[in-house]
C-alpha positions as CSV (number, residue, x, y, z in Angstrom):
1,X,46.8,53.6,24.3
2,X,47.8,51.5,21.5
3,X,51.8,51.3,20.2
4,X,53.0,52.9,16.7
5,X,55.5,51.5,15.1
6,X,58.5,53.0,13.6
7,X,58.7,53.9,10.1
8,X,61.8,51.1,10.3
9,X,60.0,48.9,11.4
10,X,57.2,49.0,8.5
11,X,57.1,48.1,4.5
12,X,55.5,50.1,2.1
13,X,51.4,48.9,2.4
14,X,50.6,47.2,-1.1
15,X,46.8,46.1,-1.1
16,X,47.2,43.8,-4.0
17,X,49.8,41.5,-2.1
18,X,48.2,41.8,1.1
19,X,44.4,40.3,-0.7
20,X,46.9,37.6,-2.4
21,X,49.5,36.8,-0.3
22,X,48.1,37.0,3.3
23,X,45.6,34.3,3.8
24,X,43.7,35.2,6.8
25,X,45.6,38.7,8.0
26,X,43.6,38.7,11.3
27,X,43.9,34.6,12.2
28,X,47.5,34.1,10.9
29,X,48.9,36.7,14.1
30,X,46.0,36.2,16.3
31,X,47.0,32.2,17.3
32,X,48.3,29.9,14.9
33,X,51.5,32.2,15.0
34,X,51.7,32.3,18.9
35,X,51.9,28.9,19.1
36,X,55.3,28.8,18.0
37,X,57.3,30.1,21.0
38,X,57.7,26.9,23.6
39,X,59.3,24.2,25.3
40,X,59.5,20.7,24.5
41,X,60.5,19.7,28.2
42,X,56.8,18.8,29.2
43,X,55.9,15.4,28.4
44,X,54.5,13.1,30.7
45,X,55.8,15.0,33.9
46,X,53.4,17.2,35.5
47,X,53.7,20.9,35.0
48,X,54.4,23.8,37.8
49,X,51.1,26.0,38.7
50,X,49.8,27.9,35.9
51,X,49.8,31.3,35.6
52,X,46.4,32.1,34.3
53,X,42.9,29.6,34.9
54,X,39.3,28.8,33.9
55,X,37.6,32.4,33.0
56,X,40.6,33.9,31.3
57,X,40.2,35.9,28.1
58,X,42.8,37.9,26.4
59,X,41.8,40.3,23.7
60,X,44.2,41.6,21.2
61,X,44.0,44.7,19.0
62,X,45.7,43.6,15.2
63,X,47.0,46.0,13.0
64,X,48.9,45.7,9.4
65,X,51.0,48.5,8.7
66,X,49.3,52.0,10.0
67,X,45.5,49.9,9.5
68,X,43.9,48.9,12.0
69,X,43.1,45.1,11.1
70,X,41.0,43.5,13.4
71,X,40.6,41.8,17.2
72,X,41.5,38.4,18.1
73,X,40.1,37.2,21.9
74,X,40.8,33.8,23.4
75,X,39.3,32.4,26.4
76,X,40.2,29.3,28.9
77,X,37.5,27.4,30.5
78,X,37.5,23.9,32.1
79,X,35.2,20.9,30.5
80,X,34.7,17.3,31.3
81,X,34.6,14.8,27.4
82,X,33.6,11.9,28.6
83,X,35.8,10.7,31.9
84,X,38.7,13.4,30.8
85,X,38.6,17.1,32.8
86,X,40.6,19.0,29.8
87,X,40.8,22.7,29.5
88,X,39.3,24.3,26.5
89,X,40.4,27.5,24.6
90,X,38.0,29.0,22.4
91,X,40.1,31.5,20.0
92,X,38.7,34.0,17.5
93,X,40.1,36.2,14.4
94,X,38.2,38.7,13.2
95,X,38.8,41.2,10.5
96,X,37.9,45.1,10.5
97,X,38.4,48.2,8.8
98,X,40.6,48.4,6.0
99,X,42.0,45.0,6.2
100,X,38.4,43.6,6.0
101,X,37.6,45.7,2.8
102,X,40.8,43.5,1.2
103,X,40.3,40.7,2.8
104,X,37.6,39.4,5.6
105,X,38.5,36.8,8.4
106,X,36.1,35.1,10.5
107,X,37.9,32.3,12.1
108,X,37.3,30.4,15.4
109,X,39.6,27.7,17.4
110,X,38.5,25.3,19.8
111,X,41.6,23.4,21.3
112,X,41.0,21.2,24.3
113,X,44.7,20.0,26.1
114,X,44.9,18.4,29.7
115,X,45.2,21.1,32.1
116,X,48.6,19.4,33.5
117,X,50.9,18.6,31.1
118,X,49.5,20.7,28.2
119,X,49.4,18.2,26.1
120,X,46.8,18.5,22.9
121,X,44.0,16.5,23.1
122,X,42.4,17.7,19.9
123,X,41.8,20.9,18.0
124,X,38.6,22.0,15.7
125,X,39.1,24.8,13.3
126,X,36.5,27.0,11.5
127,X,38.2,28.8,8.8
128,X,36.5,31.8,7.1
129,X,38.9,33.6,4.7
130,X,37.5,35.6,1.6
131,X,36.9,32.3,-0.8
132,X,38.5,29.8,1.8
133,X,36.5,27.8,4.2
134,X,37.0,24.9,5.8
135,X,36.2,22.8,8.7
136,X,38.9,20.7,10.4
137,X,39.0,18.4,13.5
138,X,42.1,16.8,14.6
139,X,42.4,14.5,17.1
140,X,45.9,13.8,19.0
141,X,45.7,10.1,20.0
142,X,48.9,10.0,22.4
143,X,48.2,6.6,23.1
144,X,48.7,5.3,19.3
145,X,51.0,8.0,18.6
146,X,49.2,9.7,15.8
147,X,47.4,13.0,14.6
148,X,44.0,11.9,13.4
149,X,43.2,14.4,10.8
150,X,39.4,15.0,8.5
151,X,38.4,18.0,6.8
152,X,35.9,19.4,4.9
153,X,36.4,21.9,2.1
154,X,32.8,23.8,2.1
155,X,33.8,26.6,-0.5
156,X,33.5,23.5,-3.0
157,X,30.1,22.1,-3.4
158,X,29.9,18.1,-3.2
159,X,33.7,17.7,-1.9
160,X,34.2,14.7,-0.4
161,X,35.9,15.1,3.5
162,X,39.4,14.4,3.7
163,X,41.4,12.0,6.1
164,X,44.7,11.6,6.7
165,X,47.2,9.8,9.7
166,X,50.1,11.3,11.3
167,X,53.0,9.9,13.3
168,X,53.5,12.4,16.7
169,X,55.2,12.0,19.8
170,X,53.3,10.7,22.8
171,X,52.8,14.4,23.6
172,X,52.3,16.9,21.2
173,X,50.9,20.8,21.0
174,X,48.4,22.1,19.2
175,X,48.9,25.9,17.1
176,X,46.6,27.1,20.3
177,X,47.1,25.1,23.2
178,X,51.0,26.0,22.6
179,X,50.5,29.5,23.4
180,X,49.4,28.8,27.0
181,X,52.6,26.2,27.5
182,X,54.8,28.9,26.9
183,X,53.3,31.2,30.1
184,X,54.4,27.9,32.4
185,X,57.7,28.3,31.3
186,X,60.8,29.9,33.4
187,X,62.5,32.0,30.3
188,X,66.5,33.5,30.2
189,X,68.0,35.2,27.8
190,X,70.5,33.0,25.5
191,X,68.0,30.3,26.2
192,X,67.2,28.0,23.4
193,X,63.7,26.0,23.7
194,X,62.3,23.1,21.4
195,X,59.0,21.8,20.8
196,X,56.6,19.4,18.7
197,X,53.8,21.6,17.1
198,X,51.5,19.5,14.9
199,X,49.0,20.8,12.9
200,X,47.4,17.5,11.4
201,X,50.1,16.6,9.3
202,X,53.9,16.7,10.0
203,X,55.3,17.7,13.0
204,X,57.0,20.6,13.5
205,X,60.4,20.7,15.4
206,X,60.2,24.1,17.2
207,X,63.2,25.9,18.1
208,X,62.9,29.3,19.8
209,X,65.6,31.5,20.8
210,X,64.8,33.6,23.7
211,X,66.9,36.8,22.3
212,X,66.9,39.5,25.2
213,X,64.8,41.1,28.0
214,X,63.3,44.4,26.9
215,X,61.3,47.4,27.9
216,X,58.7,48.2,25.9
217,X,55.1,50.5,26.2
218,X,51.9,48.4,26.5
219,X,48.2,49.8,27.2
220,X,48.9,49.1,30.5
221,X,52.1,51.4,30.5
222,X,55.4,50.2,30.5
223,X,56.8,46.8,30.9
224,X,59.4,44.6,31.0
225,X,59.0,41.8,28.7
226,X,61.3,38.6,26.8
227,X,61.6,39.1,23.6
228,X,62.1,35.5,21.4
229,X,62.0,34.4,17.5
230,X,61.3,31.1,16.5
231,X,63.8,29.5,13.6
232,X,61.1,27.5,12.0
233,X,58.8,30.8,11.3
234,X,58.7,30.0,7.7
235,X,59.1,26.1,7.9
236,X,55.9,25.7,9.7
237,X,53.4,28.5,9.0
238,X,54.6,28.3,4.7
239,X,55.8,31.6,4.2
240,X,58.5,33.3,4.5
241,X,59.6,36.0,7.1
242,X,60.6,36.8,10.5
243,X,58.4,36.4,13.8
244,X,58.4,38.0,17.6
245,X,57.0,37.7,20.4
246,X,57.3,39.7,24.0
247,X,56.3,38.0,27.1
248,X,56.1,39.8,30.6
249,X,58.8,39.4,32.9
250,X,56.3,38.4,35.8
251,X,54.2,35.6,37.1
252,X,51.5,35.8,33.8
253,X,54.4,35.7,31.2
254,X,51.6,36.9,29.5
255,X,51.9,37.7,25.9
256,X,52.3,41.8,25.4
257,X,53.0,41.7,21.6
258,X,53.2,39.6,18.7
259,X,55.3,41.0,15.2
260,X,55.4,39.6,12.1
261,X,57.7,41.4,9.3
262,X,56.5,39.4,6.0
263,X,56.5,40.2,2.1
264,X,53.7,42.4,2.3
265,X,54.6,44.5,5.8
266,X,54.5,44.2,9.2
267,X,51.3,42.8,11.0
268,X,51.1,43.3,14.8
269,X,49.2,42.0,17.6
270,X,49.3,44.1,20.9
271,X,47.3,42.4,24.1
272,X,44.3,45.3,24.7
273,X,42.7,43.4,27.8
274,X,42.8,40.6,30.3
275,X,39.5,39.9,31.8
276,X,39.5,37.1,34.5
277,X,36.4,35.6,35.4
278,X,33.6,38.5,34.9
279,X,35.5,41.3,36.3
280,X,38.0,42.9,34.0
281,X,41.7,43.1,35.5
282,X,44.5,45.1,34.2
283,X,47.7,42.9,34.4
284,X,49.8,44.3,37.2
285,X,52.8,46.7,37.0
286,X,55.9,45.2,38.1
């Protein structure tokens, strides 16, 4: 069962604005807005247990408006680069149905972060978006303190790659790896979080406010889940707007539901599926 949303809750659909104005429908609510609800508390100290491990994928049903819009999946494995044992998440956005008749989305993430601290150890991007497409590889050096950016723009033939150096704290996150910090994290409500998100250029000061605990309906029935809203929605992601997120009151603090009220209408993200390992797994009713 998938959730409706309330005719408050929704702007009139205009296709023009959402083909001009929405870069990328499917990847801007599948990860590089979930990246934005965490702490800034985890630096060089080790983290507590994790709730979720290698063989983890989360699928996500997105919708804009009453359209179905597409799937996003991410999935957590363990890899060794070089002598470094990092975990890797490989993220996906993919466009369907109407949404992909305005504007198609094919866009994979590959962020690799130590499995301890969650700091970002680098992040490759493959962006597909109607016209736009791109290749991009940062690398976090925590050492040096800086965000070692090159990209290639492949929609323009002969372009040279570009490369550009960024100051960053000794530990930074990554608009992927941040959405797996935030499921470490003990949350109340009235709490206020901050945390360095860099995306190969300036880093962005997170600050989340963690707004009240809710119960809301789920495909796997009803749960209690924190609701929390970043400040810097519109700072860090370029446009303007308000963002949500709802993370399960339990062990997982997994991530129920993502919201994102914009110019052109609401766009939501509601978790479909956990699959653990290769047996698929329901997360538990509290």
């Amino acid at each position: 069962m998938t959730c409706s949303l309330r005719p408050s809750e929704s702007l009139r659909p205009n296709p023009r604005a959402i083909s001009k104005r929405i870069p990328g429908i499917a990847a801007g609510i599948g990860f590089a807005v979930l990246a934005l609800f965490l702490r800034s508390s985890a630096t060089a100290q080790q983290a507590p247990a994790a709730p979720f491990a290698p063989g983890e994928t989360l699928t996500y049903d997105l919708s804009w408006e009453v359209f179905p819009g597409g799937q996003a999946t991410a999935t957590i494995s363990k890899v060794a680069q070089g002598s470094k044992e990092l975990y890797e998440v490989k993220a996906t956005a993919q466009s369907r149905g109407f949404v992909s008749l305005l504007y198609t989305v094919q866009d994979e993430f590959d962020s690799f972060f130590n499995p301890e601290t969650l700091c970002s150890d680098s992040l490759q991007k493959r962006i597909n978006e109607g016209r736009r497409h791109k290749n991009t590889r940062i690398v976090f050096d925590g050492a040096r303190k800086l965000a070692l950016l090159d990209e290639r723009d492949l929609a323009t033939k002969g372009a040279p790659t570009k490369h550009a150096e960024n100051e960053i704290p000794a530990c930074v996150h990554d608009v992927v790896n941040a959405f797996y910090f935030v499921r470490r994290q003990p949350l109340r409500v009235g709490q206020e979080i901050r945390l360095p998100i860099n995306d190969g250029s300036k880093t962005a000061d997170v600050r989340v406010q963690v707004q009240a605990l809710e119960t809301i309906r789920t495909p796997f029935g009803t749960r209690s889940a924190f609701r929390v809203e970043p400040t810097v929605f519109g700072g860090l992601l370029k446009r303007k707007g308000r963002m949500l997120i709802w993370f399960s009151d339990d062990a997982e603090r997994l991530p129920l539901r993502v919201k994102a009220m914009i110019s052109a209408g609401t766009i939501t993200a509601d978790l479909h599926s956990v699959t653990r390992a290769s047996a698929a797994a329901p997360p538990p009713k509290k």
